[in-house]
C-alpha positions in Angstrom: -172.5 168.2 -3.2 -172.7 167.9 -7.2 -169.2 169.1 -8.9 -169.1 170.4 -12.7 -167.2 172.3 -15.2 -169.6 174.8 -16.4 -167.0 176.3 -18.5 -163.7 175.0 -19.6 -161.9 177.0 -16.7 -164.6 177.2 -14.4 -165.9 174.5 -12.0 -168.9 175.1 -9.7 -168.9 172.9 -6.3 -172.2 173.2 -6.1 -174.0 172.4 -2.3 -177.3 173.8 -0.6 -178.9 174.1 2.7 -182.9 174.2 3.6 -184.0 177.1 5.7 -187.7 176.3 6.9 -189.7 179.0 5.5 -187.3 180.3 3.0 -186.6 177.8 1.1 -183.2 175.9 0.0 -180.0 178.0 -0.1 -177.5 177.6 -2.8 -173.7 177.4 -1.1 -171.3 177.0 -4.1 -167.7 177.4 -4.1 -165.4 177.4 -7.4 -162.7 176.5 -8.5 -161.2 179.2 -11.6 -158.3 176.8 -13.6 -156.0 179.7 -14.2 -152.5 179.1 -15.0 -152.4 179.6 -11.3 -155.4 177.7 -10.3 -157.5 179.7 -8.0 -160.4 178.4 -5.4 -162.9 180.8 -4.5 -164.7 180.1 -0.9 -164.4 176.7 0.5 -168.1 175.8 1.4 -169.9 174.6 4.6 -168.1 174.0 7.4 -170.3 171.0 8.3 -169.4 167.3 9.6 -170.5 165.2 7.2 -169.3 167.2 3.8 -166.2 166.1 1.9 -164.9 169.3 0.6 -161.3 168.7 -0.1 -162.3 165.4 -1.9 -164.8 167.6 -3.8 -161.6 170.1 -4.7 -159.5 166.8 -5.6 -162.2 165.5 -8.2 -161.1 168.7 -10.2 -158.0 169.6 -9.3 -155.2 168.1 -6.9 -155.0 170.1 -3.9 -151.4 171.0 -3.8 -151.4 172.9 -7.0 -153.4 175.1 -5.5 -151.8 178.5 -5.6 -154.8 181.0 -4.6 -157.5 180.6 -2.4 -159.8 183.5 -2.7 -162.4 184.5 0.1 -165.0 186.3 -0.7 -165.6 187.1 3.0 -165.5 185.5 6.7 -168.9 184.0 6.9 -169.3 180.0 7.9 -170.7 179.1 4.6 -167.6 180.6 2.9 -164.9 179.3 5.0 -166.1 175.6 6.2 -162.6 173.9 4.8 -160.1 177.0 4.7 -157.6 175.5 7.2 -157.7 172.4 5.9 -157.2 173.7 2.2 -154.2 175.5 3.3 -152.8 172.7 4.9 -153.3 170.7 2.0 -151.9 173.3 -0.6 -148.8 174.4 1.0 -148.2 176.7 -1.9 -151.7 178.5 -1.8 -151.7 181.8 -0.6 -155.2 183.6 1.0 -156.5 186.3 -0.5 -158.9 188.6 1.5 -159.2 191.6 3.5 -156.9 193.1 6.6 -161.0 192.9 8.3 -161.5 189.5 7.0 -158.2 188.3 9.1 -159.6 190.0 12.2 -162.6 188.4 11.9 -161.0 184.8 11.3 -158.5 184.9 13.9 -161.6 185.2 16.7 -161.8 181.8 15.6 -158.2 180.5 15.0 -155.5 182.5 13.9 -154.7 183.4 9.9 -151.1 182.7 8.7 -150.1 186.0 8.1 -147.2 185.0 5.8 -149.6 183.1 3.4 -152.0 185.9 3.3 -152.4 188.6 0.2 -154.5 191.6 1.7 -156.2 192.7 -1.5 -159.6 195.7 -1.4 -162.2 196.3 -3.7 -160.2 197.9 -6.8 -157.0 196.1 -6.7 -155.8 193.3 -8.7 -154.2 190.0 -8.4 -152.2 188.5 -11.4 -152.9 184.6 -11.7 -150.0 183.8 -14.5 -152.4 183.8 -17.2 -155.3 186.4 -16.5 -155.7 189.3 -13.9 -158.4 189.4 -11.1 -160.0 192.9 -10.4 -161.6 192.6 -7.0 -165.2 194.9 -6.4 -167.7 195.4 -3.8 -171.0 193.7 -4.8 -173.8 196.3 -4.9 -175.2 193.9 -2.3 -173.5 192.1 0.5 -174.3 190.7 4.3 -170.4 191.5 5.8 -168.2 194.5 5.5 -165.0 192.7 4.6 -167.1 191.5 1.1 -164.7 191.1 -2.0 -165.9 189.7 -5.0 -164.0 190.0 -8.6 -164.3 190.0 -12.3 -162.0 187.6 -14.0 -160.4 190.3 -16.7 -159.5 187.2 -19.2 -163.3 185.5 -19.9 -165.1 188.6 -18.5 -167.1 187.0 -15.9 -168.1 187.9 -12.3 -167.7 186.0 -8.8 -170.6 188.0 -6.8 -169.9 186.5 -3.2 -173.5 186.8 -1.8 -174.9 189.0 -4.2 -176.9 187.9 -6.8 -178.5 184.7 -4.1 -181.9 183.6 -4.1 -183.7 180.4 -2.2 -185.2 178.0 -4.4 -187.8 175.5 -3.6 -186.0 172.7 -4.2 -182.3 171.2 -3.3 -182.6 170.3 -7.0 -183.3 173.7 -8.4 -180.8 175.2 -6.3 -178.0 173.1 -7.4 -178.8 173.2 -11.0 -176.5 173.9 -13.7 -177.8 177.1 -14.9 -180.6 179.1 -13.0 -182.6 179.4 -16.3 -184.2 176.6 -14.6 -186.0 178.2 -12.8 -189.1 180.5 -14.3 -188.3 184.1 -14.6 -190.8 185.5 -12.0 -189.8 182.8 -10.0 -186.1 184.1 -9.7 -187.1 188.2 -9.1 -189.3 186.8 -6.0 -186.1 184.7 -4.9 -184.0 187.3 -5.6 -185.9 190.1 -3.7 -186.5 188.4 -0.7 -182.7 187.2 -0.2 -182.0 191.1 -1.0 -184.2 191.8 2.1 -183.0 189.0 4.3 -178.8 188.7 3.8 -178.9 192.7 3.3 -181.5 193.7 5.3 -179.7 197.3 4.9 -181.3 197.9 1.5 -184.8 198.9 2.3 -183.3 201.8 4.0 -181.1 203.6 1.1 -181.5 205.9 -1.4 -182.7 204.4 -4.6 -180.5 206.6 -7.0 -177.3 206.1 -5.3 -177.9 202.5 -4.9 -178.7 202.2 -8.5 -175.1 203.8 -9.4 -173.4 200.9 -7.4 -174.5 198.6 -10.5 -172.4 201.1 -13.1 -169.3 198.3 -12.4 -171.3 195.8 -13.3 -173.3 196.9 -16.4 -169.7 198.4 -17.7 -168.3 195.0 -17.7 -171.7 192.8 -18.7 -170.4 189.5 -17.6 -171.8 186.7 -19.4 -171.6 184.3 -16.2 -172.2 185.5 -12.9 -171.3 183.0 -10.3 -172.7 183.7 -6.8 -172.3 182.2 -3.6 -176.1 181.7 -3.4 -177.6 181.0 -7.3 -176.8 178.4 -9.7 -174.5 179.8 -12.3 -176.0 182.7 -13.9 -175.8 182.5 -18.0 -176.4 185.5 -20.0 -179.1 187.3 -17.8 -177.0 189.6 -16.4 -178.7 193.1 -17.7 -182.2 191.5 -16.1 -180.9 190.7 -12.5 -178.9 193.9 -12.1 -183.0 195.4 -13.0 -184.3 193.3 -10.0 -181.7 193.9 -7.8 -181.6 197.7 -8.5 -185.1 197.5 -7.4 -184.3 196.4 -4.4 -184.4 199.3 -2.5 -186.9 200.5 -0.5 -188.3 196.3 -0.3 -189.8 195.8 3.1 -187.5 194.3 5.5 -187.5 191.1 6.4 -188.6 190.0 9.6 -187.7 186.4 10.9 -190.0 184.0 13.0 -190.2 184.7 16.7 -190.2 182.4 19.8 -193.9 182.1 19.3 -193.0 180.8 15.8 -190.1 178.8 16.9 -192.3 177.1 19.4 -195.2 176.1 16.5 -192.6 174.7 14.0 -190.8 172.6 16.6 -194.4 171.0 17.4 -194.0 169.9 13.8 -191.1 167.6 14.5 -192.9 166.3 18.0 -193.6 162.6 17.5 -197.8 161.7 17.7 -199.0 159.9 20.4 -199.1 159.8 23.9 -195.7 158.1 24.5 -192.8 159.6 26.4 
């Protein structure tokens, strides 16, 4: 995992996984230094990652007072319990679904949660969060928010793309990577984390951008992309093409079987 402070009260926890055949998936979580510090997401859920000591190389956990989900998924919620248990004064902000979802799992504190739905607002002592649905998004309970002080966006999924490299995908600012380059990233994860698109109607999907193209954040920070710096205008154009894209279609067991003779050792040993 590579930490930095893209902006003065922004840090990026910046982490990725490799999908064979797609390519390497951005997984960032953030951490916003409000006057009430807020962490958006809390990463993989994996053994062998660190995330708490990754939030304490910015900011000590117990002063902590917001921990913002963007939704349920694993690669959001890898180190949620163990954040709350190390900020005792954090409170979880996410949906009445979200809770459901979680508590399959293990169940949510209900006294340390603040229910909040696309259009509401949360007041962080210093600047006010006004929560959105991202035009794209792979689970209903999907909250992300513009920060109403700086002006930027937290996109959850939206905005994600696989890169070829870990490097690329944990780069500071995803003008490293080539302009066409991006749209193809972008369209595919479009097909494959909201494989809903291809089938909706390209004018009304276009007006679920309006939000964004009001507000014309300077950063976008997504779940899936390295921080997005004044490109905004251009990836709401690729994503608002994203309708109609052909679905995406994964590998089969006929597939499955091929790759896994990949990772068969040579020889005629047993």
């Amino acid at each position: 995992m590579v930490v930095r402070k893209v902006r003065p009260d922004v840090s990026v926890l910046s982490d990725s996984l490799e999908v064979p055949g797609i390519g390497h998936i951005p997984v960032n979580a953030f951490v916003l230094h409000a006057a009430q510090p807020v962490v958006v997401d809390t990463g993989l859920g994996l053994p062998d990652r660190n995330f708490l000591d990754e939030v304490a190389s910015v900011i000590d956990p117990a002063d902590v007072r917001w921990i913002w989900l963007t939704h349920p998924d694993r690669d959001h919620t890898g180190a949620i319990f163990d954040l709350l248990a190390a900020a005792p004064e954090a409170r979880l902000v996410t949906t009445f679904l979200a809770c459901g979802i979680m508590s399959c799992e293990r169940p949510v504190p209900l006294d340390r949660v603040y229910l909040l739905n696309p259009g509401q607002t949360l007041d962080v002592g210093d600047r006010t969060l006004t929560g959105f649905r991202p035009p794209l998004f792979d689970n209903p309970a999907t909250v992300g928010f513009f920060d109403d002080l700086s002006g930027v966006c937290f996109s959850s999924d939206c905005f994600g793309g696989p890169l070829p490299s870990a490097e690329l995908a944990q780069a500071d600012d995803v003008r490293a990577v080539a302009p066409q380059d991006l749209r193809a990233a972008q369209l595919l994860w479009a097909t494959v984390d909201s494989p809903w698109v291809h089938n909706v109607d390209p004018q009304k999907f276009l007006g679920t951008f309006q939000q964004l193209r009001d507000r014309g954040p300077e950063f976008i920070f997504s779940t899936h992309l390295p921080p997005a710096v004044g490109i905004a205008g251009s990836m709401i154009d690729t994503l608002g093409s994203a309708a109609g894209e052909t679905a995406f279609v994964g590998p089969d067991q006929a597939a499955l079987e091929q790759m896994l003779t990949q990772f068969e050792p040579s020889g005629g040993g047993h």
